[in-house]
Biopython code that builds the backbone (N, CA, C, O; Angstrom):
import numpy as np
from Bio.PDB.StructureBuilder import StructureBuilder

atoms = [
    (1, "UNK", "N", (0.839, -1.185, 0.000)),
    (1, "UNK", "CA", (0.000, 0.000, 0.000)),
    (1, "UNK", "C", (0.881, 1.244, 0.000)),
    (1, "UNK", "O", (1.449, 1.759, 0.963)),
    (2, "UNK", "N", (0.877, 1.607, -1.240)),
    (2, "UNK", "CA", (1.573, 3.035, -1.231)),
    (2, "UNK", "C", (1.009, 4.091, -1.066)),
    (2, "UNK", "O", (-0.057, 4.295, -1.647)),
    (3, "UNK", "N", (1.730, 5.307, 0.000)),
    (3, "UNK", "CA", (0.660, 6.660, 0.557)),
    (3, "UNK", "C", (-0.442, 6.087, 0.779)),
    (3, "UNK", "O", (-0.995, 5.905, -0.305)),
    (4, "UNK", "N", (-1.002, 5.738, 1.550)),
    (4, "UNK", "CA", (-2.194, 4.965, 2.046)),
    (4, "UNK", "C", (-2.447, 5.097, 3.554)),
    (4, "UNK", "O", (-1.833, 4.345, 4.311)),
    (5, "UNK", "N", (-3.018, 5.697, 3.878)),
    (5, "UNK", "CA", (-3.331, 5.484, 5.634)),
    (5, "UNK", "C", (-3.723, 4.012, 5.774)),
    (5, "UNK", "O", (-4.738, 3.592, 5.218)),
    (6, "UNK", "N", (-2.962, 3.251, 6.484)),
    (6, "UNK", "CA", (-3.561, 1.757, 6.963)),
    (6, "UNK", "C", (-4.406, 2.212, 8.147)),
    (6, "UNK", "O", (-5.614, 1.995, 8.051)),
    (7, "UNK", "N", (-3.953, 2.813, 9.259)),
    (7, "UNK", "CA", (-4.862, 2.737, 10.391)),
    (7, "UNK", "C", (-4.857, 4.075, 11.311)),
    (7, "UNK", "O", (-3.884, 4.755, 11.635)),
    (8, "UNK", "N", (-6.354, 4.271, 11.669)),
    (8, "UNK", "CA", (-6.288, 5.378, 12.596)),
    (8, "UNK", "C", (-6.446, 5.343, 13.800)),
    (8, "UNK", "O", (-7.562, 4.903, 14.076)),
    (9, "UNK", "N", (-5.793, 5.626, 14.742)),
    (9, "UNK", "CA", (-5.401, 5.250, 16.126)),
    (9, "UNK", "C", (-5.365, 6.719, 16.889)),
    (9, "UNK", "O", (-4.671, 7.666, 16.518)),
    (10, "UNK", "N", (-6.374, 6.713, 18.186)),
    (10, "UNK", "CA", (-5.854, 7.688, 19.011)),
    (10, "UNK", "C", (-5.227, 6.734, 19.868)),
    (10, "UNK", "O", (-5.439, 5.524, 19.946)),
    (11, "UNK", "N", (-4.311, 7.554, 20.590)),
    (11, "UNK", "CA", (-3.304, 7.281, 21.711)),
    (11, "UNK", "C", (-3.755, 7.969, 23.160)),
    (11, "UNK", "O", (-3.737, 7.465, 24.283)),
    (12, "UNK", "N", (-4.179, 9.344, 22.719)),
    (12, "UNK", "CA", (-4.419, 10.004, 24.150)),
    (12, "UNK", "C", (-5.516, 11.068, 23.540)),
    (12, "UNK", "O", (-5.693, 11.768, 22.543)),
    (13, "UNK", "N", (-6.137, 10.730, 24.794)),
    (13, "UNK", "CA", (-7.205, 12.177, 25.401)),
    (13, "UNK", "C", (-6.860, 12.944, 26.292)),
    (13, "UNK", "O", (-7.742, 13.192, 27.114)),
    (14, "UNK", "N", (-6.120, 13.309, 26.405)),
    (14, "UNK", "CA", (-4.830, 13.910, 27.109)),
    (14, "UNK", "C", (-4.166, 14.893, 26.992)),
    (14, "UNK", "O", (-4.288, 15.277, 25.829)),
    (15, "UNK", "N", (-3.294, 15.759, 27.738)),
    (15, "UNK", "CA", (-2.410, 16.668, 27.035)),
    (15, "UNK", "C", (-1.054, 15.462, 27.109)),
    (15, "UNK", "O", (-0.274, 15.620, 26.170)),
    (16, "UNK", "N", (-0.772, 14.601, 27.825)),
    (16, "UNK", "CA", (0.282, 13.859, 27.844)),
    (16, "UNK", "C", (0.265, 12.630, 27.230)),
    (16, "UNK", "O", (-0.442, 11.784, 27.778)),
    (17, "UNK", "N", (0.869, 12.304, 26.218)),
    (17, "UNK", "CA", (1.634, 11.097, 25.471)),
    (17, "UNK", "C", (2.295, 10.557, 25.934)),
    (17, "UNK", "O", (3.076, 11.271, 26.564)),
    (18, "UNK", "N", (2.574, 9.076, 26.053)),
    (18, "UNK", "CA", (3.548, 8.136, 26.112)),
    (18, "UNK", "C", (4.375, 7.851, 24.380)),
    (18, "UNK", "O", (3.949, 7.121, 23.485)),
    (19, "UNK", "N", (5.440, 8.576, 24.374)),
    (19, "UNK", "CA", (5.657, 8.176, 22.983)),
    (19, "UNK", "C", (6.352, 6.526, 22.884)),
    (19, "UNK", "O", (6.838, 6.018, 21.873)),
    (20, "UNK", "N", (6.281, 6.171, 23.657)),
    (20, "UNK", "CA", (6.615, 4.505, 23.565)),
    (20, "UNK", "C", (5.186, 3.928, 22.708)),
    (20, "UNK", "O", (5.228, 3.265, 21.672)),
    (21, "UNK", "N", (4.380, 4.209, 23.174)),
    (21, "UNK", "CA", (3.289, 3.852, 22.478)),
    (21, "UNK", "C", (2.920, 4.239, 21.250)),
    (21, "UNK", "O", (2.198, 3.637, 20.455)),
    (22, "UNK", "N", (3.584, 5.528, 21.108)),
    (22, "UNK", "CA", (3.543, 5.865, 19.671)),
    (22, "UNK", "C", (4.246, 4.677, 18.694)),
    (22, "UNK", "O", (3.780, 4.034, 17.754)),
    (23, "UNK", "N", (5.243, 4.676, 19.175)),
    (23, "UNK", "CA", (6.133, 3.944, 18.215)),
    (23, "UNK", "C", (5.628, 2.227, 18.224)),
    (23, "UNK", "O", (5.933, 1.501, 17.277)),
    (24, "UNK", "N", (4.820, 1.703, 19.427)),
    (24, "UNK", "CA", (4.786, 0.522, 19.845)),
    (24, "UNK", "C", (3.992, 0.441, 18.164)),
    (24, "UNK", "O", (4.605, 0.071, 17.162)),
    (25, "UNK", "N", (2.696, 0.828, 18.171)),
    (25, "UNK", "CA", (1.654, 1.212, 17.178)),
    (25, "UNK", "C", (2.261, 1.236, 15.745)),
    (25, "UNK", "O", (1.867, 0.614, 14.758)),
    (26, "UNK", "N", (3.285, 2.077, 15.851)),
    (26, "UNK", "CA", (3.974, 2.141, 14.427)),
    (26, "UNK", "C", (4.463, 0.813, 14.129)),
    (26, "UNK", "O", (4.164, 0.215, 13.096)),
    (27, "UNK", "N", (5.268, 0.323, 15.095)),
    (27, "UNK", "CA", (5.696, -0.719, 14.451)),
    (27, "UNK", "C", (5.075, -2.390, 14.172)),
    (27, "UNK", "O", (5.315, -3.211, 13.287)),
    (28, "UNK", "N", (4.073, -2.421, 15.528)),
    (28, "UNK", "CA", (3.235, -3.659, 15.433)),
    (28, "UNK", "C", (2.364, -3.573, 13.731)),
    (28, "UNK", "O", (1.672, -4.520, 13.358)),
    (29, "UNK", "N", (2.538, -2.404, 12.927)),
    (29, "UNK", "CA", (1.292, -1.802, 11.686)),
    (29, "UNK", "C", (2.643, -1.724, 10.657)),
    (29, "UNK", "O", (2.568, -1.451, 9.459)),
    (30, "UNK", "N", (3.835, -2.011, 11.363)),
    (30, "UNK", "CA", (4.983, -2.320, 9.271)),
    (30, "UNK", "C", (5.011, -0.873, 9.016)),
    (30, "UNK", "O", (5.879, -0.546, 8.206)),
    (31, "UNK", "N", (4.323, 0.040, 9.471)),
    (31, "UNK", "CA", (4.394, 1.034, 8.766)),
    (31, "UNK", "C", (5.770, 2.400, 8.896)),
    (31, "UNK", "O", (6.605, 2.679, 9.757)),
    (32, "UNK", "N", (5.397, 2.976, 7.513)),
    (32, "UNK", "CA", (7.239, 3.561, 7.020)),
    (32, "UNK", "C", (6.758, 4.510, 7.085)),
    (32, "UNK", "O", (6.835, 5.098, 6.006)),
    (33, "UNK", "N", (6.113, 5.195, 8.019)),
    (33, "UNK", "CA", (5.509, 6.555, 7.813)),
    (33, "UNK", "C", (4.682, 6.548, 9.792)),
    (33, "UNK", "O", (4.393, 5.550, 10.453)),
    (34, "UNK", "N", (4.559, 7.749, 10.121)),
    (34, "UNK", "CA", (3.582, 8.479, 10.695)),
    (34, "UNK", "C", (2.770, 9.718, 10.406)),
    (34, "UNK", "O", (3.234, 10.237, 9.391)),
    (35, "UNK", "N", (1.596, 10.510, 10.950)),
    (35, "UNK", "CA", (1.089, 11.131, 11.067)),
    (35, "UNK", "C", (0.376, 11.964, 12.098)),
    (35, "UNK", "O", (-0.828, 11.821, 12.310)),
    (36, "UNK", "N", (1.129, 12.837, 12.739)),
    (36, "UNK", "CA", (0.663, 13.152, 14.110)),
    (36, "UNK", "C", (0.073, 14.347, 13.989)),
    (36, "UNK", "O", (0.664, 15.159, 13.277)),
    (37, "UNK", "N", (-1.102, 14.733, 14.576)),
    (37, "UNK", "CA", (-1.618, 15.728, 15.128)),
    (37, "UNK", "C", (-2.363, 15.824, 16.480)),
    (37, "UNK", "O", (-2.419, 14.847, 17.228)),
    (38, "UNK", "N", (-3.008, 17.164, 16.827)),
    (38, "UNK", "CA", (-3.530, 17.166, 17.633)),
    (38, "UNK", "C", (-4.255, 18.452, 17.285)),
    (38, "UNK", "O", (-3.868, 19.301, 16.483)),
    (39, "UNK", "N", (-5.755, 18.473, 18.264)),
    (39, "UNK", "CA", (-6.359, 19.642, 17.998)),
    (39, "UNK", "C", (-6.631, 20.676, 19.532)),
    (39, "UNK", "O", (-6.435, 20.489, 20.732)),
    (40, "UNK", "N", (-7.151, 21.753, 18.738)),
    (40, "UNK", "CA", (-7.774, 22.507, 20.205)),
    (40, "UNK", "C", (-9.358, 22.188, 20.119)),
    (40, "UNK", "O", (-10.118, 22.441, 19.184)),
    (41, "UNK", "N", (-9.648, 21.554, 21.372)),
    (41, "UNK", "CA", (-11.329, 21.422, 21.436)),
    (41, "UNK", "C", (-11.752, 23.128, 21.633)),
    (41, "UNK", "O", (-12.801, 23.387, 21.044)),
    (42, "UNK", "N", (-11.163, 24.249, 22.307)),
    (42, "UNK", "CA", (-11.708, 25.261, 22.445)),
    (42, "UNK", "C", (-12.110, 26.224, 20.822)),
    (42, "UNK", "O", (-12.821, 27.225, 20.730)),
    (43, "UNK", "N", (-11.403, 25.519, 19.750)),
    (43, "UNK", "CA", (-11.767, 26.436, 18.785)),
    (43, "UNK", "C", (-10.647, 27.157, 18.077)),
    (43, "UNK", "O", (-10.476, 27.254, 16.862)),
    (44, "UNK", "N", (-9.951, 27.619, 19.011)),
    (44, "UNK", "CA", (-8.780, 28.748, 18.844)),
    (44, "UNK", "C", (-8.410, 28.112, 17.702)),
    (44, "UNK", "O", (-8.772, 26.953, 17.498)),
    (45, "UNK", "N", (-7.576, 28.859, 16.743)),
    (45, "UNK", "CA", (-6.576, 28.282, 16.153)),
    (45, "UNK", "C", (-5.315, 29.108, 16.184)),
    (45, "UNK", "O", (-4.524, 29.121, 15.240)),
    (46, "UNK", "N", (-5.146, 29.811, 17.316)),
    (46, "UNK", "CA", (-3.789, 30.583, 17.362)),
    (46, "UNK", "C", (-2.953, 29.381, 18.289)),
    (46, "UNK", "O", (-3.514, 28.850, 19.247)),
    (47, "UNK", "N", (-1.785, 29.083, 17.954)),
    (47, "UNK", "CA", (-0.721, 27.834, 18.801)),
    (47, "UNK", "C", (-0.953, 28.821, 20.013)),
    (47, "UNK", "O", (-1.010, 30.050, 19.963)),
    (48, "UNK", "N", (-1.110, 27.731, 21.464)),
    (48, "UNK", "CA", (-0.405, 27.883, 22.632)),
    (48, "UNK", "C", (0.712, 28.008, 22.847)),
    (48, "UNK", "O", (1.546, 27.233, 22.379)),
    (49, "UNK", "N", (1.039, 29.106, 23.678)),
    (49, "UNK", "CA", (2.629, 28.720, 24.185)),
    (49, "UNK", "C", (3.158, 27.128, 24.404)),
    (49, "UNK", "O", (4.184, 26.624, 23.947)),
    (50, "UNK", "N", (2.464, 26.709, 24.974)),
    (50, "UNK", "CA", (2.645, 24.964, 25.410)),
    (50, "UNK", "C", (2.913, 24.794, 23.532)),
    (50, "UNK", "O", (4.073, 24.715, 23.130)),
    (51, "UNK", "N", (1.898, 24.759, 22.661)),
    (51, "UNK", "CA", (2.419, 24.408, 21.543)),
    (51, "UNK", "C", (3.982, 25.074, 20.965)),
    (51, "UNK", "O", (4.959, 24.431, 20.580)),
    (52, "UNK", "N", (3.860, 26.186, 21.037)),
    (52, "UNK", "CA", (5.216, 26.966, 20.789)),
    (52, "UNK", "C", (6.672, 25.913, 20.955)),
    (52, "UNK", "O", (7.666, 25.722, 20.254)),
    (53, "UNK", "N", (6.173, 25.374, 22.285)),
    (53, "UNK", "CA", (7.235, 25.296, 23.369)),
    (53, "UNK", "C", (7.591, 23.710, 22.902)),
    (53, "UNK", "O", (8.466, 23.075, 23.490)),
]
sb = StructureBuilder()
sb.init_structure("model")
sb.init_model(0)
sb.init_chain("A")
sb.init_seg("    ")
for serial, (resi, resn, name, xyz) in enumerate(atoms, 1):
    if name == "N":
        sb.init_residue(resn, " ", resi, " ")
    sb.init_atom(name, np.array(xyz, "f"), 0.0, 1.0, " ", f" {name:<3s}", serial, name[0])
structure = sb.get_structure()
């Protein structure tokens, strides 16, 4: 599967990640690629300092 999203996975509802788990995910899925985001539930779309940072 080339450029293809195989799978969509949240990790956290959270402001905090375990990135072990990120990668656990990546690799149990073969996959040669990630895609990370995250959103603001409030709306904003100006970055937080926390995002800045």
């Amino acid at each position: 599967m080339n450029n293809q999203i195989v799978k969509l996975h949240k990790i956290s509802y959270s402001t905090l990640v375990d990135t072990k788990l990120i990668f656990k995910e990546t690799l149990d899925h073969l996959a040669s690629g990630i895609i990370l985001v995250h959103n603001h539930p409030s709306g904003n779309l100006r970055p937080s300092e926390a995002d800045k940072s």
